[in-house]
N, C-alpha and C positions, 0 to 999 in steps of 0.2 A: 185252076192255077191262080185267076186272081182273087177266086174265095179264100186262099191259103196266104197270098199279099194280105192283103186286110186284116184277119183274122191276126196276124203274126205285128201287124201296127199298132193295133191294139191293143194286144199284150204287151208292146213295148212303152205306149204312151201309160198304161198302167205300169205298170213297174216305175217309170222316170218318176210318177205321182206321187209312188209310193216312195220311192227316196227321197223328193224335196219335201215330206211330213216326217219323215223319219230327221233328217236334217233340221227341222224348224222345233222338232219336240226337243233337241239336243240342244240347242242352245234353249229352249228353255230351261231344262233342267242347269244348266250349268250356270243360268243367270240370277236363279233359284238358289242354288248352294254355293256360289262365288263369297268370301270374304272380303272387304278392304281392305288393302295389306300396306300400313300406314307408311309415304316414303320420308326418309329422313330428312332433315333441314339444317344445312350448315347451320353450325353456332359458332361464332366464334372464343376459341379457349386460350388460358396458360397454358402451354406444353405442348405434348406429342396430340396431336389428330385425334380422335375416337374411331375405332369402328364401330360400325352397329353388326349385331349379332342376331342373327334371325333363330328361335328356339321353339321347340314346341310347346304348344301353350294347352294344350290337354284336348278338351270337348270341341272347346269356343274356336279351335283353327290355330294360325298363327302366332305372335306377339313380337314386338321390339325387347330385345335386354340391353341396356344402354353396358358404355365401358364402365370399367368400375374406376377409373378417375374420374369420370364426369360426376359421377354418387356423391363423393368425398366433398365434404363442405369447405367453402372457401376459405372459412379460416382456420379449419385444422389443416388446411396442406400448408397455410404460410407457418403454421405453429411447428409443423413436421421442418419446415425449410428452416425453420430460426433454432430448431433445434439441435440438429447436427452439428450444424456452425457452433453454436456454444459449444456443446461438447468437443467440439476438435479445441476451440478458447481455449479450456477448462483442461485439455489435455497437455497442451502447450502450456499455461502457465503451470503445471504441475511438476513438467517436466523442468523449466525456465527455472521451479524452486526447488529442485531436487539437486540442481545443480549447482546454486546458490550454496546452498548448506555444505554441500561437499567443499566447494573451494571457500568457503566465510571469510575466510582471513585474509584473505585475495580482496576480494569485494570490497570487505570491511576498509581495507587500507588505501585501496585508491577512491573510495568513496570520502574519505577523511582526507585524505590529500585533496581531493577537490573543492571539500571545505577551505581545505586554508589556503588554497590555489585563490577563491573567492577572495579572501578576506586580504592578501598580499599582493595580488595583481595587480589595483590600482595605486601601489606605491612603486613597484618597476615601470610602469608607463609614467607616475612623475619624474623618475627620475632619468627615462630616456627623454624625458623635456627639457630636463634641463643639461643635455649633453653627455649621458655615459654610456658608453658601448652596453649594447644586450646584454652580454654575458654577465658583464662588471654591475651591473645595476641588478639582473636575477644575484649575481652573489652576496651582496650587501643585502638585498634585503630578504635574501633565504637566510644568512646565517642571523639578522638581527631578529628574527622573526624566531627560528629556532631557542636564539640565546636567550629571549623573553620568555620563552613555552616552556623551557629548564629553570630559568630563575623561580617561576611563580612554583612549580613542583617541589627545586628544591627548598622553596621560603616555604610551603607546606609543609613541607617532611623535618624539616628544622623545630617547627613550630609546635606542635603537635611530640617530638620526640624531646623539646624543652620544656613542655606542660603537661607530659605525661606522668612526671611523680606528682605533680601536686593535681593532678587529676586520679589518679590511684588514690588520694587520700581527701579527697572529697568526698570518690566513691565508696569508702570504707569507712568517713565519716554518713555520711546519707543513708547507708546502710542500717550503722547503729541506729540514726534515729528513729529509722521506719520501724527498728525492731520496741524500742522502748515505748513509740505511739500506738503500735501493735499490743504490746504490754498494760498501757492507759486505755484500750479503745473500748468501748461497749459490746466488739467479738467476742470478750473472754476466749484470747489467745493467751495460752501458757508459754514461757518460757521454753519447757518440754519438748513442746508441738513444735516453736521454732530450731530448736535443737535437731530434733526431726528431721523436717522440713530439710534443713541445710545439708544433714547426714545423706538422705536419699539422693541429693545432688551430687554428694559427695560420691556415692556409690555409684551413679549411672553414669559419671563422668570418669570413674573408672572401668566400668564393665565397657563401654565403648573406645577404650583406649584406642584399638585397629579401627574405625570409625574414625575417630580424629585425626588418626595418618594416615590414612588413604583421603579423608578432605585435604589436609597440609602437602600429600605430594601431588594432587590437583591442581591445589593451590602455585603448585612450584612450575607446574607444567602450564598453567594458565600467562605466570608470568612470564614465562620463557615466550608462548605464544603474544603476549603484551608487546615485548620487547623486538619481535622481530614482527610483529605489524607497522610498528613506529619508523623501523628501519624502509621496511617499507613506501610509509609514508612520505619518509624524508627525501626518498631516492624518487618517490614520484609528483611531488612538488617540485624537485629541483627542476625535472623535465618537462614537466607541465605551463611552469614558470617561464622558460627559456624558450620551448617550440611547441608553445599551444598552438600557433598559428598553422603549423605543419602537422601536427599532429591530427587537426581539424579537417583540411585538406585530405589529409591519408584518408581519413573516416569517410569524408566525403565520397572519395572516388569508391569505397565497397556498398555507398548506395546505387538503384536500377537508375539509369538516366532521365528514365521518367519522373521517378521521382525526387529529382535531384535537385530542381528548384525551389521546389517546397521545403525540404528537408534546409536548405543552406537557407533558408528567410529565418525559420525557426529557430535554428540553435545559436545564432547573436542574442534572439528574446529570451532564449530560454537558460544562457547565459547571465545577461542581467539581472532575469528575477531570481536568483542563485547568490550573485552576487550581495542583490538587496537584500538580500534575505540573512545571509552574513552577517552583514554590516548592521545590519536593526538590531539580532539575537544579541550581537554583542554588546550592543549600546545598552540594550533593555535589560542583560546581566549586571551590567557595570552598573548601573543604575540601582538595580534590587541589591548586591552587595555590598555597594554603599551605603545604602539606607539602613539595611539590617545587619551591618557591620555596626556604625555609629551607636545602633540602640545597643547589640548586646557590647559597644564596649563601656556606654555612661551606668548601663546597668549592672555594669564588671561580671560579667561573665569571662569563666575562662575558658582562652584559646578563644578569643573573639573574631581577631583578624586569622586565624587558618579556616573557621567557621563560616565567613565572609568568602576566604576564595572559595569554600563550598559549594556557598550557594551559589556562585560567578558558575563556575562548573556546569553544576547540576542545572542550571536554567536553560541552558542546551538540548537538555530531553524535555519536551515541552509537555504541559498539564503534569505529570509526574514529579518531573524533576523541584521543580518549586515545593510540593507538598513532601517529598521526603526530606530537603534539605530546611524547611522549616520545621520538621518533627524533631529530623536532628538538634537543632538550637535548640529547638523548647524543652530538649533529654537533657541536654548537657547543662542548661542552666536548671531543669529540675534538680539532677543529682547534684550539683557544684552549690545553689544559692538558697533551694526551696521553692515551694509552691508559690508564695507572690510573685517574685522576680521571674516564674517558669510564666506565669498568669502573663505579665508583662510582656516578656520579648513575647509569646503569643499574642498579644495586641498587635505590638511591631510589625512581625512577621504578616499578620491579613493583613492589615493596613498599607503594608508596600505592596502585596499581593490586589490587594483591589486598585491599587492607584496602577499596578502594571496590566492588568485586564481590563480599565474602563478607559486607560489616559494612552499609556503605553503604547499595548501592542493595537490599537485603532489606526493612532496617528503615525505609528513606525514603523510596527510591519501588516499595516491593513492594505497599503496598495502592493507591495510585494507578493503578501501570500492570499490571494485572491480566494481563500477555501474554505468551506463549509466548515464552524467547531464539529460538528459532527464526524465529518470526512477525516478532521485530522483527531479524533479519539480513536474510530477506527484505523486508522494511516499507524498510529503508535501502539496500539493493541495489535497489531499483525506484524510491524517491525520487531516487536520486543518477542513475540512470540518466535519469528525466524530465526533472529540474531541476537538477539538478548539487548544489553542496552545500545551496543553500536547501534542493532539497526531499529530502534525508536528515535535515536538521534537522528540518524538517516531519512526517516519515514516521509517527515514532513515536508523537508525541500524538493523530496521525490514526487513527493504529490502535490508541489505547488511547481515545480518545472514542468510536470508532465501534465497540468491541466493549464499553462502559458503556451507548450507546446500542440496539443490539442485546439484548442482554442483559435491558435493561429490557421492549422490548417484546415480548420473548418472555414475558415474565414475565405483562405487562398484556393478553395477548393468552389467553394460559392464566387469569388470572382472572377477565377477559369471560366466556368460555366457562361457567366454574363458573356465575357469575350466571345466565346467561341460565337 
């Protein structure tokens, strides 16, 4: 019995030997073929968190696969972020001009009323200085303001329809002549050829007859839309004149509340640079028509003073305006006087042209239109392309209000900031 204890001990202290080797080779092995399985370390990011993603990595065990925003380089996500945004821009002014063109004539007229909103304002504030009711003082000088804007039209249209036969027969004297210096010139132009020449005009200006009446009843429909822009106009200066004040208010209250002190700093400034802007064009027109009035009337050209309000006009569409209404002169006193006299008023004309681009528009409208020449060729090249000539006229004070009003709230946005 106790040979059978023992014998049975023994077998047991074997066996326990044998599992704590068995146990000791196990963890070798497994300290043996263990990987390091790398753990992650917060980073800090823009945006959502990362996970990591644990994958199989083939032979070698394991591997880390990072997010696939962590991958993406820092400056294509802000290029991806500045992206959309433009495009949403780019959608919205597309839409902002889609809608423009549909209504133009809309646009067109209260944008032209707020021209001469500008330019007639500070004569109803003088004269509520000196004692007349709001309304009585917008009436006086809406209708004197009107009665000027028909006079100088109708002194046009007068002028122009009194020197129209003896400009008819300028043109058909000037005619002759080019044909007989044609006759004399070293071309060896025949008579024949001129013959010709005139016939074929003669032909195409009748094979296009329907061509020319469907321009002439554009023409009629153009005026008819003329005519009730003006109406327009006049019915939105009178109101504009009378309850700017209110009208400003109104506008005010459909801004967010947040942004409502910014907005009401802004539009007094952007108001004045409007007004200055006015008040310069007009100066700097009166000025250039004067000047190149005076030449072409010592140089007797005719229709000199309806030429003159012309160019007064056309100085309103800026960089354009001056170079058509100087080509104009220098046609009409072509055809009417000859090549010296055309030679001449073209002196004239650069010569007032350079005294208004170096003298001029520095000292008169450089503090008002605060904008790049650049800014405003393209500002006129994308007005004229919208709206034709309204909105080249347009172009400029839009883009000198709207970089006064930028400007400002860059300003009042940077001194929030400091306060807070």
């Amino acid at each position: 019995m106790t040979n059978r204890a023992g014998w049975l001990g023994r077998i047991g202290r074997g066996l326990s030997q044998i599992g704590a080797r068995l146990d000791e080779r196990r963890a070798e092995v497994e300290a043996e073929t263990a990987v390091d399985v790398p753990v992650p370390v917060p980073v800090a990011v823009d945006g959502p968190v990362p996970t990591t993603v644990i994958a199989p990595g083939g032979d070698s065990g394991w591997r880390e696969r990072p997010d696939p925003v962590t991958v993406i380089p820092w400056g294509m996500r802000v290029a991806a972020e500045a992206s959309w945004r433009l495009l949403l821009l780019a959608g919205m002014l597309w839409v902002l001009m889609k809608v423009i063109s549909e209504v133009r004539l809309v646009v067109l007229a209260f944008s032209a009323a707020l021209l001469v909103t500008a330019l007639l304002q500070p004569f109803v504030v003088r004269l509520r200085r000196l004692g007349l009711p709001r309304g009585l003082a917008t009436a006086v000088t809406a209708i004197l303001g009107f009665v000027v804007i028909g006079l100088v039209g109708w002194f046009v249209v007068w002028q122009v329809m009194e020197n129209l036969d003896t400009l008819s027969a300028r043109v058909r004297e000037g005619i002759d002549e080019l044909k007989l210096w044609l006759l004399d010139s070293p071309f060896h132009v025949t008579e024949k050829q001129i013959n010709d020449i005139a016939k074929s005009l003669t032909d195409t200006i009748g094979t296009n007859t329907e061509q020319i009446t469907s321009a002439g009843l554009q023409g009629v429909t153009v005026l008819v839309e003329v005519l009730t822009g003006i109406l327009l106009s006049m019915f939105s200066t009178l109101f504009l004149l009378y309850d700017g004040k209110r009208i400003w208010t109104w506008v005010l209250g459909l801004v967010p509340r947040a942004a409502r002190p910014g907005v009401a700093g802004a539009g007094p400034r952007a108001w004045r640079t409007l007004t200055a802007y006015v008040r310069g064009t007009v100066l700097v027109a009166l000025i250039d028509a004067v000047f190149i009035g005076l030449g072409l009337y010592f140089l007797d050209v005719t229709m000199a003073v309806p030429l003159a309000v012309f160019i007064f006009l056309f100085a309103f569409i800026p960089l354009v305006g001056a170079v058509v209404s100087g080509a104009l002169a220098v046609v009409v006193a072509l055809v009417t006087q000859g090549p010296f006299i055309a030679l001449m008023v073209l002196a004239v004309v650069l010569a007032v042209q350079q005294l208004e681009g170096h003298v001029l528009q520095p000292f008169i409208l450089g503090r008002a239109v605060r904008v790049h020449p650049l800014a405003v060729v393209l500002a006129v090249a994308a007005g004229g392309m919208v709206a034709g000539i309204g909105g080249a006229v347009v172009a400029v004070p839009l883009v000198a209000v709207t970089n006064t009003v930028v400007v400002f709230l860059r300003a009042y946005s940077r001194d929030l900031r400091r306060l807070r």
